[in-house]
TIPA-650950 format. One record per residue (C-alpha): residue in three letters; x, y, z. Coordinates in steps of 0.1 Angstrom, whole numbers, padded with zeros to 4 digits. Example, Ala and Ser with C-alpha at 12.3 -4.5 7.8 and 13.67 -1.06 7.14 Angstrom:
2
R/aa/x/y/z
R/ALA/0123/-0045/0078;
R/SER/0137/-0011/0071;
end
This chain:
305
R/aa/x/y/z
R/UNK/0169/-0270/0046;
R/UNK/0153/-0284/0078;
R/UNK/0126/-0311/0077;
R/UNK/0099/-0287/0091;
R/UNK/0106/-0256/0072;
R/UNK/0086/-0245/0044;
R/UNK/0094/-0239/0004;
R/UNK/0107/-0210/-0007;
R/UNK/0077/-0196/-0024;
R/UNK/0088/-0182/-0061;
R/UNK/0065/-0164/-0081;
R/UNK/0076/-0158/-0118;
R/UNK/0058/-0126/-0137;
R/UNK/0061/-0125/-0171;
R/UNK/0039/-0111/-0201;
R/UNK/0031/-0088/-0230;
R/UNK/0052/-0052/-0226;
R/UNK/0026/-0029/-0210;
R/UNK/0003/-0053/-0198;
R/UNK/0015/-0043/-0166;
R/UNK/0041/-0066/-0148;
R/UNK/0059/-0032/-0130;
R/UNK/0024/-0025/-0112;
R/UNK/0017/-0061/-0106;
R/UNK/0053/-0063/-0089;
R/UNK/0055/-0031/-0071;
R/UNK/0020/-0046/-0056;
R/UNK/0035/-0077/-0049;
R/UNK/0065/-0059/-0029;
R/UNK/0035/-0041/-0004;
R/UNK/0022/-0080/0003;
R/UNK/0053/-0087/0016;
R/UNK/0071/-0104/-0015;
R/UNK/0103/-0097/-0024;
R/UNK/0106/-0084/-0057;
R/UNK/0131/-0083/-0082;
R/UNK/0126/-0073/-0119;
R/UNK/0145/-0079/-0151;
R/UNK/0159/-0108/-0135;
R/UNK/0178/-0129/-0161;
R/UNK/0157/-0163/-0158;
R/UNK/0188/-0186/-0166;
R/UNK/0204/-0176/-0136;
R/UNK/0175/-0187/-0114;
R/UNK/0193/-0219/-0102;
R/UNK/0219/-0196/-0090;
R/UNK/0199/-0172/-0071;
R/UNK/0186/-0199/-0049;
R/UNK/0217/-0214/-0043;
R/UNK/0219/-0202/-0010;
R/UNK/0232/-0213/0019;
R/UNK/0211/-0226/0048;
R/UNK/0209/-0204/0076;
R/UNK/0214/-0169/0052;
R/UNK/0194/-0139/0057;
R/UNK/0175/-0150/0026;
R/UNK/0167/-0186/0036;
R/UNK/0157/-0172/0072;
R/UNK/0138/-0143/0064;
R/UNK/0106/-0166/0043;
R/UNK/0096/-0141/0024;
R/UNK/0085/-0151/-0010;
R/UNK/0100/-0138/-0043;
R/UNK/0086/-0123/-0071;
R/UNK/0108/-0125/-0102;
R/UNK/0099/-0103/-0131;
R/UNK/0110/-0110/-0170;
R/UNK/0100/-0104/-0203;
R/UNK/0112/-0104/-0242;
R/UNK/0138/-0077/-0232;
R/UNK/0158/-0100/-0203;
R/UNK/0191/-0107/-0214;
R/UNK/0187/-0146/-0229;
R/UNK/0148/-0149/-0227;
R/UNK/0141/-0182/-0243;
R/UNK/0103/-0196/-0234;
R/UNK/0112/-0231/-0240;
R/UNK/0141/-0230/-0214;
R/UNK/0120/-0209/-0190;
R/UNK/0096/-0239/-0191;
R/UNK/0126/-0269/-0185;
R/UNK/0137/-0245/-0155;
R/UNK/0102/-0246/-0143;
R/UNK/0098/-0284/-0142;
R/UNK/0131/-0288/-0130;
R/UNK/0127/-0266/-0102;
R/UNK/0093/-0284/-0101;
R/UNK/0114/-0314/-0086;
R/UNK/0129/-0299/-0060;
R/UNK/0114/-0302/-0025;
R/UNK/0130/-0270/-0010;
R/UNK/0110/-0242/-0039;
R/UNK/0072/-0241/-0048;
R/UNK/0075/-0222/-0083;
R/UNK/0041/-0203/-0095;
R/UNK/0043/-0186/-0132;
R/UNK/0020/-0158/-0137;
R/UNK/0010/-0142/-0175;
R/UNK/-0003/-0111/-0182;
R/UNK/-0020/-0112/-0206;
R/UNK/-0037/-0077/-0229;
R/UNK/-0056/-0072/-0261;
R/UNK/-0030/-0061/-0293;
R/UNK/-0055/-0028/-0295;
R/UNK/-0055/-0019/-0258;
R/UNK/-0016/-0027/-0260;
R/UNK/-0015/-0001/-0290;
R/UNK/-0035/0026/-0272;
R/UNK/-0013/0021/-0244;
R/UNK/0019/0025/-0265;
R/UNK/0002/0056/-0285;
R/UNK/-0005/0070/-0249;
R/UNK/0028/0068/-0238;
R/UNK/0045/0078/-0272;
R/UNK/0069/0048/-0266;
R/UNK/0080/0024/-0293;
R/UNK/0075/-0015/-0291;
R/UNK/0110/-0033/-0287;
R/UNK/0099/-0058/-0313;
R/UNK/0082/-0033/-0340;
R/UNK/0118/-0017/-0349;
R/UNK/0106/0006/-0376;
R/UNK/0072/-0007/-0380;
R/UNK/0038/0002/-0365;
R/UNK/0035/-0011/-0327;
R/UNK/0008/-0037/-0338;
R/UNK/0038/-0057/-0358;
R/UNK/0058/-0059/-0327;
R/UNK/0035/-0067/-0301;
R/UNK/0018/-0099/-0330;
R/UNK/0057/-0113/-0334;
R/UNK/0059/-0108/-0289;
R/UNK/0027/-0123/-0282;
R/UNK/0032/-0154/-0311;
R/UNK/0070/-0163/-0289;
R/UNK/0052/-0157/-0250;
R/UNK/0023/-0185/-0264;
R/UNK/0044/-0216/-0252;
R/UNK/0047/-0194/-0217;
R/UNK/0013/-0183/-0216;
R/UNK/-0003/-0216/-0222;
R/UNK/0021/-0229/-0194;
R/UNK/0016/-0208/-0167;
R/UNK/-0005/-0215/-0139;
R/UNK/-0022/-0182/-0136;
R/UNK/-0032/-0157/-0163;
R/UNK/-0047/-0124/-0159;
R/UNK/-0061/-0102/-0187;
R/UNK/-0056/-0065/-0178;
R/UNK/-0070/-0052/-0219;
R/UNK/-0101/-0034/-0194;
R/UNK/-0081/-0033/-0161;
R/UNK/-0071/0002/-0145;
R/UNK/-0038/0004/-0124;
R/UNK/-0057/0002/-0094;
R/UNK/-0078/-0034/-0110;
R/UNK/-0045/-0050/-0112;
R/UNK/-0034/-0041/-0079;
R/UNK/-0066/-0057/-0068;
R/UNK/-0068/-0086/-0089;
R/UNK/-0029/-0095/-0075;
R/UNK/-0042/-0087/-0036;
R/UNK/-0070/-0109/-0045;
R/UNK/-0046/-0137/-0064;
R/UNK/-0018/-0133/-0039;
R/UNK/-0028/-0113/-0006;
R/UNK/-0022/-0143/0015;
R/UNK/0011/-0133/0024;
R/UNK/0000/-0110/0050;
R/UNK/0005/-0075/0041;
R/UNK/0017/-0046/0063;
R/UNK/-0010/-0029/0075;
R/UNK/-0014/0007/0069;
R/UNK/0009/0033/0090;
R/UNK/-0018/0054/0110;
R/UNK/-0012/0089/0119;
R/UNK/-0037/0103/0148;
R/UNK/-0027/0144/0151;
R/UNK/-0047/0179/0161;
R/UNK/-0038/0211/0148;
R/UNK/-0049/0239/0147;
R/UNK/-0065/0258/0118;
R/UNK/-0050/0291/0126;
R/UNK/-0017/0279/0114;
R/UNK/-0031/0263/0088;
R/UNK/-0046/0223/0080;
R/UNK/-0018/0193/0076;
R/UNK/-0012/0193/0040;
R/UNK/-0010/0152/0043;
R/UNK/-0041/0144/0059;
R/UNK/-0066/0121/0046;
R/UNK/-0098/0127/0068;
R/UNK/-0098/0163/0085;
R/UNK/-0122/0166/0117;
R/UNK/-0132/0202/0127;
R/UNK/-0137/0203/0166;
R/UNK/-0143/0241/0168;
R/UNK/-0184/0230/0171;
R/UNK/-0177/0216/0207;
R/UNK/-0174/0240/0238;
R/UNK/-0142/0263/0239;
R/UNK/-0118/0257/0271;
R/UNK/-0099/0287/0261;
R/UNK/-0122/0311/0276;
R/UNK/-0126/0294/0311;
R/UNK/-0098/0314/0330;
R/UNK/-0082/0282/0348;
R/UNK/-0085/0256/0322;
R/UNK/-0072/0283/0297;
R/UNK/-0029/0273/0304;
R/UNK/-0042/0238/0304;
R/UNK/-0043/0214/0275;
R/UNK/-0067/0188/0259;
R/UNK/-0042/0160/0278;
R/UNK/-0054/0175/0316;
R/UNK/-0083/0157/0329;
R/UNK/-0102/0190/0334;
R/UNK/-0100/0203/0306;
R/UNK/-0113/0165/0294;
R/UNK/-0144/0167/0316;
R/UNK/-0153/0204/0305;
R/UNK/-0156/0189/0266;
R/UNK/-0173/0160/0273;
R/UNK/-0201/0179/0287;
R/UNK/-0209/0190/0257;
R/UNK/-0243/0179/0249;
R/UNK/-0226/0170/0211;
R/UNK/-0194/0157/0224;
R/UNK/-0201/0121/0227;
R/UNK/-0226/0113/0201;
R/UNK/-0199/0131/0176;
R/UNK/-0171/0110/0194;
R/UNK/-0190/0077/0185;
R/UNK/-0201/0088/0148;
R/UNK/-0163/0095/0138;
R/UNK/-0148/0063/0159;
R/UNK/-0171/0041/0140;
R/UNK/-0168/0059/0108;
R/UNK/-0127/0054/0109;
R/UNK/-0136/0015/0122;
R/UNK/-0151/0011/0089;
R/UNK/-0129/0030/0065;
R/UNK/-0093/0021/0084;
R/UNK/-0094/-0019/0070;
R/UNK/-0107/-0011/0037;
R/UNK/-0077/0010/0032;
R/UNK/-0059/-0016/0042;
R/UNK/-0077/-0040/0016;
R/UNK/-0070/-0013/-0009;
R/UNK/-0029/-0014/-0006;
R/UNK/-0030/0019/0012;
R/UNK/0006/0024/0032;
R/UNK/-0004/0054/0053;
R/UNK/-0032/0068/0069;
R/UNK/-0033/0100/0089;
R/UNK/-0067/0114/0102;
R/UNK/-0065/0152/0121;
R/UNK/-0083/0170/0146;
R/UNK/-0084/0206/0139;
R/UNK/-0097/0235/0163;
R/UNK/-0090/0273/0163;
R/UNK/-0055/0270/0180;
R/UNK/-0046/0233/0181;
R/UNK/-0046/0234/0223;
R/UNK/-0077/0220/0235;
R/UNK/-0107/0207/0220;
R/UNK/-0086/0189/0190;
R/UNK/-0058/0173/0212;
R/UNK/-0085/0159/0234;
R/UNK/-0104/0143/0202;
R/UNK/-0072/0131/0188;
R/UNK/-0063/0114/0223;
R/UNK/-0096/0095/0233;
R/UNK/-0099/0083/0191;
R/UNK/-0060/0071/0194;
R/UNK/-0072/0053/0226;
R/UNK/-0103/0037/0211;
R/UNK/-0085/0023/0181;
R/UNK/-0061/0006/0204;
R/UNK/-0088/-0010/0219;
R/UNK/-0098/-0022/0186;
R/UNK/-0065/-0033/0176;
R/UNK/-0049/-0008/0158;
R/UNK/-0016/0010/0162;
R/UNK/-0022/0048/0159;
R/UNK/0013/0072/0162;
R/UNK/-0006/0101/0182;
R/UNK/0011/0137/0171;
R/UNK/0003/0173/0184;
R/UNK/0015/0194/0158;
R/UNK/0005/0225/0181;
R/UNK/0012/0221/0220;
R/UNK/0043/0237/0214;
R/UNK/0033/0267/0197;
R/UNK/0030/0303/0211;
R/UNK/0000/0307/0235;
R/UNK/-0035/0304/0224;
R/UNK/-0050/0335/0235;
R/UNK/-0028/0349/0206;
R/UNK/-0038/0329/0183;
R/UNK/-0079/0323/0189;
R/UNK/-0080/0360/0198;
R/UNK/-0101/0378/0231;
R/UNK/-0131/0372/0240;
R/UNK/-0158/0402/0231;
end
């Protein structure tokens, strides 16, 4: 390892069964961790036995390993001798995390889920997860971060590890900027819909009709609108709020439509000047029509009375 170059970051999850290491792991692996469950701990020393200069050692991402009373060879006390060994070792910076639940939460949860504790053979679920949690103690009072989940929902995990462990920078979200139009129906995948059909309809000015929301005159006939721009400016500051705290929330993708009657005009134009001012403030919006290349409007929005 070169003289410059960071540890390789390892976090170890461990804890009771259904206290919620999948969903703390799977959270983990959206911050950028690389995660790998079931992992048989003794084998540690070999996993990180790689060479310098492997796609491993070069990519830095951290790992998350995930273990429990059901690896193959779980022994807490050796877990904790690996620990401080790899504690000695200038090229690893080893974290253990515990997850930690209440025996009746635990039991609700296993009721719930009509599955049997590994430990409880033919006995109720409390008798396997008292024998569990009395061999995890010497790894729960060794690790160097414990969470509780007895009153957490999925989603409090998933913040309490973004919280713990979000400074590995996390992808941020996918964003999807489209129009549509209603008439053949609203993207079943949208998060936020936007109906345009309340601004002025280019479709029945004769030469802007064949024209589309991406001509400049068609552009200047919406935005003198009386309600174009005040409307613009609501929903660009509306989607400047919301688009980082779905970020902050673990969301992976984000799509926001523009709808109007044939998916032509007044939506594509929307859809084009919001892509635009979310570049400006940093973002990187994918811009779709889902309707430029459908059969003419005039079919579609009908003739004018």
């Amino acid at each position: 390892m070169a003289q410059d170059s960071q540890p390789q970051r390892i976090l170890l999850v461990t804890g009771l069964l259904g206290a919620g290491k999948t969903t703390a792991l799977r959270t983990l692996e959206d911050l950028g961790w690389e995660a790998i469950d079931n992992f048989p701990i003794r084998l540690l020393d070999r996993l990180l036995e790689t060479e310098p200069g492997s796609a491993r050692m070069e990519s830095g991402a951290p790992m998350a390993i995930g273990f429990d009373t059901r690896t193959r060879g779980f022994d807490p006390g050796k877990t904790i001798q690996l620990v401080k060994k790899l504690g000695q070792r200038k090229d690893v910076e080893v974290t253990t995390l515990f997850l930690d639940c209440g025996g009746a939460e635990l039991e609700r949860r296993y009721n719930e889920t009509r599955r049997r504790h590994p430990m409880s053979e033919d006995k109720p679920a409390s008798t396997g997860i008292s024998a569990e949690r009395e061999l995890l103690e010497p790894l729960r009072r060794w690790a160097d971060v414990v969470i509780s989940t007895t009153s957490f929902t999925s989603n409090d995990l998933q913040q309490a590890i973004r919280d713990q462990f979000g400074e590995v920078t996390a992808a941020a979200p996918t964003l999807t900027i489209s129009s549509f139009g209603f008439s053949r129906g609203t993207p079943p995948l949208a998060d936020l819909v936007f109906d345009m059909r309340f601004l002025a309809n280019p479709h029945w000015v004769d030469e802007l009709r064949p024209q589309t929301g991406q001509d400049a005159a068609v552009g200047d006939y919406i935005r003198q609108d009386p309600a174009f721009a005040e409307a613009f400016e609501r929903i660009r500051d509306l989607l400047l709020l919301l688009l980082p705290r779905y970020g902050q929330q673990g969301k992976a993708y984000v799509h926001v439509a523009f709808g109007c009657t044939g998916g032509k005009h007044r939506s594509v134009f929307m859809a084009e000047q919001i892509a635009s001012a979310l570049r400006a403030a940093g973002f990187s919006p994918t811009l779709l029509h889902r309707n430029l290349a459908s059969r003419a409007a005039d079919l579609l929005e009908g003739r004018k009375a």
